[in-house]
N, C-alpha and C positions, 0 to 999 in steps of 0.2 A: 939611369936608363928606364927604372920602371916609369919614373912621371909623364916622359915619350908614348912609351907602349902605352899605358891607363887615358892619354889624352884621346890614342888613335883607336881604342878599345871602346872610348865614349862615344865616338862619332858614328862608331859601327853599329854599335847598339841602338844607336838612335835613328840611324839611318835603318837598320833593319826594321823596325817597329812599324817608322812612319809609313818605309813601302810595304809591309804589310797593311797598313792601314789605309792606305790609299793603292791597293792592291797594282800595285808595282810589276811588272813581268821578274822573274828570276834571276834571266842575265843581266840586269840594269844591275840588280840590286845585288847583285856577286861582284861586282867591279870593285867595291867597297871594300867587303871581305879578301881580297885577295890583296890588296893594298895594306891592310891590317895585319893581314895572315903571313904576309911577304915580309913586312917592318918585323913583327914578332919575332919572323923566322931567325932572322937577322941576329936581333937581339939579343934572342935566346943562344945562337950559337957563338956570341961573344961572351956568352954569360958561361958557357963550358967551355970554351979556350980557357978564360978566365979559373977555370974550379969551383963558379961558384953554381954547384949541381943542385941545391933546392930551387935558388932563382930561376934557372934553368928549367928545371923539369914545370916547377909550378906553372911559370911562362909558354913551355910549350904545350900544355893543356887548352890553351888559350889559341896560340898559333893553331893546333891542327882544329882547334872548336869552328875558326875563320877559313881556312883555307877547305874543309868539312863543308859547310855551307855553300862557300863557290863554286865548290866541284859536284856538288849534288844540286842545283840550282843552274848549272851546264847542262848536265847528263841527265836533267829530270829524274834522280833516280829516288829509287826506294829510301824513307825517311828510317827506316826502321833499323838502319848499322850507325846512321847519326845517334838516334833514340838511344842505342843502345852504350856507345860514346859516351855521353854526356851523362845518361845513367853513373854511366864510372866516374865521370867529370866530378858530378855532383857527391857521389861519396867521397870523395877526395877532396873537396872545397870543405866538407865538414870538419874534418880530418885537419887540414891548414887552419881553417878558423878557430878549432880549437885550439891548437899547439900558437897559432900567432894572437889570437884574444886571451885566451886564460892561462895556458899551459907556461908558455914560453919554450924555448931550448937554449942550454949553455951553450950547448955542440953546436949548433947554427948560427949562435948570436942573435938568438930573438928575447927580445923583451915583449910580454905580453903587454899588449895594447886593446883594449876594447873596440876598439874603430876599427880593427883589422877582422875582429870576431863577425862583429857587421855584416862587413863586405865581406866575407868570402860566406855567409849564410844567406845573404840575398844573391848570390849567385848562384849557390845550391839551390836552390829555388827556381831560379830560373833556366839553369839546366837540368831539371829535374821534373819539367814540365815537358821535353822533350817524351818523358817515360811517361809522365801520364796524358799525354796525347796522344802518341803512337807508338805504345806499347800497349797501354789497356785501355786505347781507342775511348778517352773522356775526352772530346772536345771542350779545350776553358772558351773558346770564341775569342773577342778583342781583348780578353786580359793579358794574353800572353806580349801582343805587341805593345798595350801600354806599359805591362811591367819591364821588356825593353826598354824604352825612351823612360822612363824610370830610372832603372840601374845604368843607364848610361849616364844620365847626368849625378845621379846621385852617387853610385860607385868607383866611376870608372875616369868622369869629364872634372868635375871637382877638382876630388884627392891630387887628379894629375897636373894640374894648373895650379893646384898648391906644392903639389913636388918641385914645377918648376921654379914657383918663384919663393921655393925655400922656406916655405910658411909653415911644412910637416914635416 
């Protein structure tokens, strides 16, 4: 199931960047998210029927990050309870990166992988620019959308196209 979600996880990212970079209205560009945020939703709550509550939870950080986006890109609202989201987002990507690149867990069944450290640090990153834009108001300008379309293809479109066809 993750290589599903990580395919639809790419397109969003990518999709977000681009319409920020070709300054996109909001609602166009929440259509996406909600489509990703909805699959996530999904997924993740198969992944708790299931038991399997890391997949899960990791997963739904993800879900409310997309479905976050759409709803605040409706309602034009204050970016600043996203910012603050994602703040937590990003320490918690640390957190996974570490325990699934170096650490591992028996209790989980994780073998550490170094390609997992990766990805979940360049996501820390990129939720993490969330706080430093609108929380201590540093404008990065078009870097934030290109490191979108970035991590989407490089963390998110990839890996998940090799989940599918069984290559990872």
């Amino acid at each position: 199931m993750l290589g599903v979600c990580l395919l639809f996880v790419g397109i969003v990212l990518i999709n977000n960047g681009m319409c920020s970079l070709y300054n996109v209205d909001g609602k166009s560009t929440a259509i996406m998210n909600i489509f990703t945020g909805g699959l996530s939703l999904f997924i993740n709550f198969v992944n708790l029927v299931q038991g399997n509550y890391y997949a899960a939870g990791t997963g739904l950080l993800f879900c409310f990050t997309y479905l976050f986006v759409a709803l605040s890109k409706f309602l034009k609202a204050s970016p600043i309870p996203f910012a603050w989201f994602s703040t937590f987002v990003a320490i918690n990507a640390v957190i996974f990166g570490t325990i699934e690149g170096f650490t591992g867990s028996t209790a989980l069944g994780i073998t550490p992988d170094l390609r997992w450290a990766a990805i979940w640090y360049l996501w820390a990153i990129l939720w993490g620019t969330a706080f430093v834009e609108d929380i201590c108001g540093k404008k990065l300008g078009k870097f934030v959308p290109y490191l979108q379309v970035f991590e989407g293809i490089v963390t998110a479109w990839v890996p998940g196209v090799m989940m599918l066809l069984q290559i990872w």
